[in-house]
Backbone bond lengths (Angstrom), bond angles and torsions (degrees), N, CA, C in turn:
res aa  C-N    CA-C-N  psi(-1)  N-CA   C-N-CA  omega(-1)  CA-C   N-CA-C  phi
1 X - - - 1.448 - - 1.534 111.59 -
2 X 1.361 115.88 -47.34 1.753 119.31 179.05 1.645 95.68 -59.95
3 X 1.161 110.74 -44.86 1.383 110.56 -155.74 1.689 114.07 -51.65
4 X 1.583 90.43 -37.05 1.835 98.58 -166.81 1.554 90.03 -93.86
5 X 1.656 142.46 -16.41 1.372 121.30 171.92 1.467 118.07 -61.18
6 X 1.993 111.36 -37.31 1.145 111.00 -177.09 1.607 118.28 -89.18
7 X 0.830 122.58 25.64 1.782 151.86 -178.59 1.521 107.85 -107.43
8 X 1.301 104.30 -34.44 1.269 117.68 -151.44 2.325 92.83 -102.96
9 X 1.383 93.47 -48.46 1.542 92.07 169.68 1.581 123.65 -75.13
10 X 1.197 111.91 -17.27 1.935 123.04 -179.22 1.870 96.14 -69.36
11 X 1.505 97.92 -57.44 1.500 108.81 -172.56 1.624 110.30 -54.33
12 X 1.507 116.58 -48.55 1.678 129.10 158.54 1.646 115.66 -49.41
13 X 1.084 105.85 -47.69 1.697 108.60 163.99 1.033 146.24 -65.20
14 X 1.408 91.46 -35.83 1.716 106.69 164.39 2.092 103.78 -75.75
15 X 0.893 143.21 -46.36 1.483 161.32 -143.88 1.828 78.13 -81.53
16 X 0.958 132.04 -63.87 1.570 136.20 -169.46 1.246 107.74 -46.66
17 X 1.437 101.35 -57.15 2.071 111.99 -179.65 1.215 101.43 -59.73
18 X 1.060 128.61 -74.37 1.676 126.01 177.24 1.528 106.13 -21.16
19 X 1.732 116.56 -48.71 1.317 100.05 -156.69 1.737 114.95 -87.06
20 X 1.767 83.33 -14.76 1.724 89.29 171.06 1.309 117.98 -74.01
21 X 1.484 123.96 -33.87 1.475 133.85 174.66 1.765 107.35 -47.66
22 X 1.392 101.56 -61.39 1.423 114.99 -162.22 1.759 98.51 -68.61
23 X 1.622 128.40 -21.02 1.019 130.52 166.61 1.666 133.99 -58.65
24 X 1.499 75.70 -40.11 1.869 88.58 176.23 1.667 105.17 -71.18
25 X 1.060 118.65 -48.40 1.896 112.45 164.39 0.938 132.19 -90.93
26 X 1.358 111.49 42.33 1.722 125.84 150.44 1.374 110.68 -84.76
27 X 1.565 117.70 154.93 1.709 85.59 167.97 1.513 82.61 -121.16
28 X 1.157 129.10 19.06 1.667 95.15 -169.61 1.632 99.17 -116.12
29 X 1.543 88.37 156.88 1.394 99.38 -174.66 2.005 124.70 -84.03
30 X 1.383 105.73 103.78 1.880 87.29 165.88 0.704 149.58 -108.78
31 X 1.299 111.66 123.17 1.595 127.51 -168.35 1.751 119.03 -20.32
32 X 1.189 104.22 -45.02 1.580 118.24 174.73 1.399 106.89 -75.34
33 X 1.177 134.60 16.66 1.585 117.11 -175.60 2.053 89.10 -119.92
34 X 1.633 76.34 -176.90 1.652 87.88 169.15 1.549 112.29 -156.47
35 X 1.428 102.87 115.75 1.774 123.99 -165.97 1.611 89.53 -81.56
36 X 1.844 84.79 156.63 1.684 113.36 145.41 1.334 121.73 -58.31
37 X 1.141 127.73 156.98 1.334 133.18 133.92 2.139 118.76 -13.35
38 X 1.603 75.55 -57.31 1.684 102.56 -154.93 2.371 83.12 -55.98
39 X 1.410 95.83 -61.65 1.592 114.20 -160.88 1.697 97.88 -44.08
40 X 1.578 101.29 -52.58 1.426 111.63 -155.80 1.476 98.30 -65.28
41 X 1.572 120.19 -35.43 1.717 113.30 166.12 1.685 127.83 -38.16
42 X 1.652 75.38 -41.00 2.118 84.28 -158.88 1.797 90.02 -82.26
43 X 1.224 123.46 -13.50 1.800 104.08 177.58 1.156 100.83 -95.16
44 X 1.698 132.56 -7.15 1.148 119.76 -162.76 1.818 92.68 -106.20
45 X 1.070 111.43 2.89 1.324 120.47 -165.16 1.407 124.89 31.83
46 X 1.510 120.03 55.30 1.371 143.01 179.80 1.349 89.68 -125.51
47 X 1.949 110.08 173.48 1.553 139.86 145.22 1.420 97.97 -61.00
48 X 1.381 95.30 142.42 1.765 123.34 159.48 1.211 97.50 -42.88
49 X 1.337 133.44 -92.09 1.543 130.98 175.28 1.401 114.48 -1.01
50 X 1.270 107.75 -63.47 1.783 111.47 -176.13 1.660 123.66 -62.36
51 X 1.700 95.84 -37.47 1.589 89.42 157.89 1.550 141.13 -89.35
52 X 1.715 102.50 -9.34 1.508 121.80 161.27 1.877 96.83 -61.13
53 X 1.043 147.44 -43.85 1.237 158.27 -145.57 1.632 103.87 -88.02
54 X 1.539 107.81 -37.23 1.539 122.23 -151.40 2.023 82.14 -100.42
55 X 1.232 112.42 -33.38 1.408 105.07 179.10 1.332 119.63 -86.51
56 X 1.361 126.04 -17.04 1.454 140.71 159.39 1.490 105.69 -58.67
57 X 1.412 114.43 -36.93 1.611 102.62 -162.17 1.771 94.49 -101.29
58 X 0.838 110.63 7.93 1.751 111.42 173.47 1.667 110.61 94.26
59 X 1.504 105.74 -30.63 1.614 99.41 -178.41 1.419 129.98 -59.53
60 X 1.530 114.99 11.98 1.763 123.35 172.12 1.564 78.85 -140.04
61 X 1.616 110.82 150.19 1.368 122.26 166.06 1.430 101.91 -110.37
62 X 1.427 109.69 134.67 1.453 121.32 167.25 1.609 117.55 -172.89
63 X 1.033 109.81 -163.74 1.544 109.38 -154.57 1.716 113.86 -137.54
64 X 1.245 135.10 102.76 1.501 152.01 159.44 1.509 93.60 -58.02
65 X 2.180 90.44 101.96 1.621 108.21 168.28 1.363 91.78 -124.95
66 X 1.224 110.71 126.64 1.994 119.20 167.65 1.941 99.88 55.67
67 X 0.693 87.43 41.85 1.899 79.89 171.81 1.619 121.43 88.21
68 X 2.151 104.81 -8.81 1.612 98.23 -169.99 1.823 90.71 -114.66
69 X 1.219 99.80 152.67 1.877 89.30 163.95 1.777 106.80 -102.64
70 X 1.315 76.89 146.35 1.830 92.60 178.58 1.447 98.85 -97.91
71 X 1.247 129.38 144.98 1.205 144.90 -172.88 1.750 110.34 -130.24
72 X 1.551 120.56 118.59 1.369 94.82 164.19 1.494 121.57 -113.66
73 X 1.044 69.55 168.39 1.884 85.39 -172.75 1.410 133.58 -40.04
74 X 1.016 102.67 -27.58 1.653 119.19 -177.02 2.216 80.06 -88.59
75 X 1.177 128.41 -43.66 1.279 100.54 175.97 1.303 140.49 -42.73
76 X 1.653 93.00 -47.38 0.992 85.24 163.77 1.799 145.23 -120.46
77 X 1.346 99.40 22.54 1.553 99.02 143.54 1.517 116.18 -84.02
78 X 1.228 134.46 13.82 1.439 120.39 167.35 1.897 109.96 -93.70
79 X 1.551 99.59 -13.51 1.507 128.35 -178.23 1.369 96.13 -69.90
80 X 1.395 117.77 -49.90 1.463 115.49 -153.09 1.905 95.26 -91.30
81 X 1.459 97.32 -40.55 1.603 82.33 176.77 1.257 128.82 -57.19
82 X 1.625 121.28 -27.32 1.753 118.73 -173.40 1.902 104.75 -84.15
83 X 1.568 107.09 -21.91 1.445 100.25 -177.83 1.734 120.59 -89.56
């Protein structure tokens, strides 16, 4: 029984990396998801700093969970549409 749960979480673990890999070379943004800091930089094609800065001043909406901000997607294509 352990044997096939931890078979069962490697195979789930591995499926995640793939999807983070294949995430980082996407370029497009979806509305239904919710980025890093780090992600929302590289579509916004700025430094992290600049979009930590842009979410401090209210012009991206997102959310400070445990120290990272989550950003969603529809934020920031509504970001990219007014600039």
């Amino acid at each position: 029984m352990w044997n096939v749960l931890l078979k069962a979480g490697t195979i789930l673990s591995f499926g995640l990396a793939i999807k983070q890999i294949v995430d980082e070379y996407v370029n497009d943004v979806n509305s239904n998801r919710v980025y890093t800091s780090h992600q929302a930089a590289r579509f916004l094609n700025m430094d992290r700093a600049e979009v930590v800065r842009l979410l401090r001043s209210g012009k991206i909406k997102g959310k400070l969970v445990k120290g990272n901000y989550w950003i969603p997607g529809s934020s920031i294509l509504e970001y990219l549409r007014e600039s």
